[in-house]
N, C-alpha and C positions, 0 to 999 in steps of 0.2 A: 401241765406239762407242755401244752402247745405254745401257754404264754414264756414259760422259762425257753423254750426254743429260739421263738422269736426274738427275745430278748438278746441269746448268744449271736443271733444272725446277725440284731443289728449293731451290736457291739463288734461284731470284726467287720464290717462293712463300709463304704462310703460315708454312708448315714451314719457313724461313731459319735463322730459331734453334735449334730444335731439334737441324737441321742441322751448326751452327757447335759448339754443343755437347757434339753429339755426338764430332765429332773433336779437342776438345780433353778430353774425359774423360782423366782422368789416372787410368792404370795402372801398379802399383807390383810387382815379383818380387824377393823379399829370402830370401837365403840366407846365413844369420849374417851378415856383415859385407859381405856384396857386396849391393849395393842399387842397381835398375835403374828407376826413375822418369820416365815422359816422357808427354806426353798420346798417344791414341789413333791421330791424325795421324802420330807420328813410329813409335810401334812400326812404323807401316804400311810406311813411308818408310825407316826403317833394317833393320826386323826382316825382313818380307814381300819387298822390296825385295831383302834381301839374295838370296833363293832365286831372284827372276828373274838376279838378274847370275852365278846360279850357273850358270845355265843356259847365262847367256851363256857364260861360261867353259868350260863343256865343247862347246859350237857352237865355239868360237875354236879350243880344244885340238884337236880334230874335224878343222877345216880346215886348221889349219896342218900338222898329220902326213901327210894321206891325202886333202883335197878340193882347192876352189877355190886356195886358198891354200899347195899343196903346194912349189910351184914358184916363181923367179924370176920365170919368164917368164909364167906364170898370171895373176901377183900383184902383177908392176910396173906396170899401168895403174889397175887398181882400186883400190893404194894411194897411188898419187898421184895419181890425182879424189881418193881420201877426203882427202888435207891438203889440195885448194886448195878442197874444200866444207869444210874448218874455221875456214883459215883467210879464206875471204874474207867470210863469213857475219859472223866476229867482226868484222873490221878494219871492214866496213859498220855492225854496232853502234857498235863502239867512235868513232868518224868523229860520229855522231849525240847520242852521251854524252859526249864528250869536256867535262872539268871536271867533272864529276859525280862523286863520288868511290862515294858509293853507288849510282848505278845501274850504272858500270864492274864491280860486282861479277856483272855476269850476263850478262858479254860471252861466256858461253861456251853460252849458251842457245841460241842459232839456230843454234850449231855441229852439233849431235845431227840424227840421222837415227833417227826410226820404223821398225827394220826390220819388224817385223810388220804394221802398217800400208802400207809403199809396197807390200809383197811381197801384202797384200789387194789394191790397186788395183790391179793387174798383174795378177791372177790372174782380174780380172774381164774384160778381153782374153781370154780364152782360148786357144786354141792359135794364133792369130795369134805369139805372141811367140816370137822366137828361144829356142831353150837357152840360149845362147851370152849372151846378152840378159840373157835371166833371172840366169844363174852372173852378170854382170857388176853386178850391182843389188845381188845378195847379198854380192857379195865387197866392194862399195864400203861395204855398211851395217855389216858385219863390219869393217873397216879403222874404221868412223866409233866404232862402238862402244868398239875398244882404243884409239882415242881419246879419249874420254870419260873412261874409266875411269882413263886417264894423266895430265888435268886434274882429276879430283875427288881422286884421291894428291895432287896437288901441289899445284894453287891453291885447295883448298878442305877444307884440312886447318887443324886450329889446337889450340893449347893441347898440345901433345905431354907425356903422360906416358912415363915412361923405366920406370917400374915396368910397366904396361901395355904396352908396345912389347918389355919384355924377357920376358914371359909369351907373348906373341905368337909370337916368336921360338923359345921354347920346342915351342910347339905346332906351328910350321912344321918344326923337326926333326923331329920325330915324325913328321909325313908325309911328311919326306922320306924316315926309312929304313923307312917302311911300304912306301912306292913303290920304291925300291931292291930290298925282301926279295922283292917281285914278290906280293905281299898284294892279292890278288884281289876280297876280300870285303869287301863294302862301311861293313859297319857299324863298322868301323876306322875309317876316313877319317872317318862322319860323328861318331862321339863325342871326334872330336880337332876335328871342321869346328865343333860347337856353341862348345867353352870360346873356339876363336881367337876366333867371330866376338865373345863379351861379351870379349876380352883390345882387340881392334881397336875394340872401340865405347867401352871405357875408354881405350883410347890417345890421342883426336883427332884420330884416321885414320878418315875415315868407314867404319861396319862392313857396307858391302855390298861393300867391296873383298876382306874376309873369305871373300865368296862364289865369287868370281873365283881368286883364291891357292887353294882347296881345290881349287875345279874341275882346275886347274892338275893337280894329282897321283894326279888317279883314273885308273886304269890304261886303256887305249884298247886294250891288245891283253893278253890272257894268257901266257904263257909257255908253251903248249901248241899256236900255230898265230898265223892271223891273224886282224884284228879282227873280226871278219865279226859281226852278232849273230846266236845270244842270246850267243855268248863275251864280248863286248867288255862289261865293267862298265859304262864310260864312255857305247856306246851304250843300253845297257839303261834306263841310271840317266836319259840324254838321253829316252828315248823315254816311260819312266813322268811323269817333272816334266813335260812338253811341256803335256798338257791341264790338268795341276794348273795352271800360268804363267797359259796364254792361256785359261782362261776359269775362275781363281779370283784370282789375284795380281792381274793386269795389270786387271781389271776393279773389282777393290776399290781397287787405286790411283789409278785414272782418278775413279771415284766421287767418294774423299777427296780431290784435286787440283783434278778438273775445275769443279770447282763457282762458275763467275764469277756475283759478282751484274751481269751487264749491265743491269739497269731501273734503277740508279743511276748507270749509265754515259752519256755524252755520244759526239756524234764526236769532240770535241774529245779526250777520254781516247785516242780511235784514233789521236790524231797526237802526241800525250807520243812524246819520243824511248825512253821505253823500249818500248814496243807498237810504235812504230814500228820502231823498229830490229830487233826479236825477227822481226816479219812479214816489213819486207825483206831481215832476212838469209837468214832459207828460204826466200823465194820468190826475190830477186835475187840475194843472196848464192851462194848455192849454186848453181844455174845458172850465174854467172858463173866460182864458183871450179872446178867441176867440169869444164867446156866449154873452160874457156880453159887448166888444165892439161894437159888429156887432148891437148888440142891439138898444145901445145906438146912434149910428150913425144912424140906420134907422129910431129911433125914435126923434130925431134931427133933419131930414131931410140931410143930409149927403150924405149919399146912399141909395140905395132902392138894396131889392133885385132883382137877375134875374126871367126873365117872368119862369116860371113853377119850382122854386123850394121855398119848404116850409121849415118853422123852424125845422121841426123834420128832415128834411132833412140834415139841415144844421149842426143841431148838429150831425149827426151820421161822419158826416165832422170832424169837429172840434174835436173829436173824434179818427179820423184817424191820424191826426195833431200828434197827440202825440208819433206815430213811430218814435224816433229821429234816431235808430242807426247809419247808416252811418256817420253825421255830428256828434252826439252826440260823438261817438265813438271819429271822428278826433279830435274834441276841449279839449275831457277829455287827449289826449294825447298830448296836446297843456298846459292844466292844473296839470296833473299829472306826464308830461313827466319822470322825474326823481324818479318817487313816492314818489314825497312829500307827507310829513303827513305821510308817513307809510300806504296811503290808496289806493294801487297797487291790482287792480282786485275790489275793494270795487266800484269804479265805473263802470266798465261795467255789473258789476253786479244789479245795480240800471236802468241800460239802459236798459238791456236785460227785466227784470221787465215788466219794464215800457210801454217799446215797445210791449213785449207779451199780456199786459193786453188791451193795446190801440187798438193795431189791433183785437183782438177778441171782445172786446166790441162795437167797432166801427162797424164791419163787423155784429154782430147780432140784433145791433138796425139798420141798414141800410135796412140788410134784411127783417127788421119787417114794417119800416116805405114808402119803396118804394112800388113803383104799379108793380103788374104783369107786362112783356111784353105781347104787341098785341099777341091774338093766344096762351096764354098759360091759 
């Protein structure tokens, strides 16, 4: 939050230039005949990038073996609020872009959920909040995320080399019978995780998906007992990246991202269908598609919700949901990259929106709708 501040300060300040500048300084790593070239911005954006989604990858691998997400019954409500908070966020974009060919390119922006961010606004509740509550926020941001990362493989992939993709390939054997041989130690995986992720950044497959596919094959449990840590690689490896992520990574990319110049901005910029759509798909969007599935599945008999938490509860969730920036942020620069359409800042300015209005609404019906803690 401090770094998205800072970033808006110096984006309308003196220092604008310098600023803009600075993230496009162009860094070059050449090794004989491989040559990696891009301005400072993207090293961020693909390079830095890549180790948060590794992160994620091993939270994901985490939950689906032995957490929230172990089970059927866990795991069918949380993952379907996460597709009708993807899809209804989008189809509300798409509804408001419709004919637009270039701004359609970022119909999958207000799809993303902040889980580090809603899981701050929740946590500032304190022990008001259900477990049951909490697991259900997580498991939904978790489902939103391997969501994300199955639109940026697919609609946000281009220019496919086949020389690249078949190096790729290569190096994912590797870890497969690294993980097969029951290979414990880590620096395996990571001197095969660096070549994929430059094999996946030369293919046209965005190369933070590189980070995700490694995560995929770090072992979660030894071959000597269960995962329990310090045995478990996986949690070992989860528990050292964690502060490296959430206060080196995820702070230098908000910096490079956040940076809207608003003092050149009008209301009128607030009501362009692209800001607008990014805003009401996380604030309306989401709410509606999360509420109205969950619904619908408990009422179908689907899923049921968990023992001690109620609708108003749910919804002050759902709610929450609609904090996209972090993800929001990366995909609009995954859609925008180039500022197509002329509509450079017009999206994080729909984000930022969108996320302010989410999280403070979401945090005041929470407060209203939860019970006192014991003793107060």
């Amino acid at each position: 939050m401090a770094a998205s501040v800072l970033a808006l300060a110096v984006a309308n300040s003196p220092l604008a230039a310098p600023y803009a500048g600075l993230l496009d300084l162009p860094i070059e790593v050449r090794i004989g005949a491989l040559r990696i070239a891009k301005p400072l911005l993207l090293w961020i954006n693909d390079g830095l990038m890549a180790v948060f989604f590794f992160l994620v990858g091993l939270e994901l691998k985490r939950e689906m073996l032995e957490g929230h997400l172990s089970s059927v019954r866990r795991a069918s409500l949380p993952a379907l609020a996460a597709l009708g908070g993807m899809l209804a966020p989008a189809a509300l974009y798409a509804i408001l872009n419709r004919g637009d060919a270039a701004a359609m390119r970022g119909w999958a922006i207000p799809a993303a959920t902040d889980i580090a961010f809603a899981l701050g606004v929740l946590s500032l509740l304190g022990n008001r909040v259900p477990a049951a509550l909490k697991a259900f926020l997580l498991s939904v941001a978790i489902f939103d995320d391997l969501g994300a990362i199955v639109v940026i493989a697919v609609f946000y992939t281009t220019g496919l080399s086949l020389l690249a993709l078949g190096l790729a390939a290569l190096f994912l054997t590797g870890l497969v019978v690294l993980n097969r041989s029951g290979v414990t130690r880590l620096a395996p995986y990571i001197l095969l995780g660096v070549p994929l992720w430059v094999a996946v950044l030369k293919s046209g497959v965005h190369a933070t998906l590189a980070g995700v596919v490694l995560a995929f094959f770090i072992p979660l449990r030894t071959q000597g007992g269960a995962g329990a840590a310090p045995a478990s690689p996986l949690r070992q490896l989860e528990h050292t990246l964690h502060p490296w992520v959430a206060f080196g990574v995820l702070p230098i990319f908000a910096f490079a991202n956040a940076g809207v110049p608003v003092l050149t901005l009008s209301f009128t910029d607030l009501t362009h269908p692209v800001p607008l759509g990014i805003a009401l798909g996380l604030f309306l969007g989401k709410q509606l598609g999360i509420m109205g599935i969950s619904w619908l599945a408990v009422r179908l008999g689907l899923a049921s919700l968990a023992e001690g938490v109620r609708w108003p509860q749910l919804y002050g969730v759902a709610l929450l949901c609609g904090i996209g920036f972090t993800m929001s942020l990366f995909i609009a620069s995954l859609a925008f990259e180039q500022g197509g359409g002329g509509y450079a800042g017009l999206e994080r300015l729909g984000i930022l929106a969108g996320t302010l209005i989410s999280a403070l609404v979401g945090y005041v019906v929470l407060r209203t709708v939860l019970d006192d803690p014991p003793g107060v």
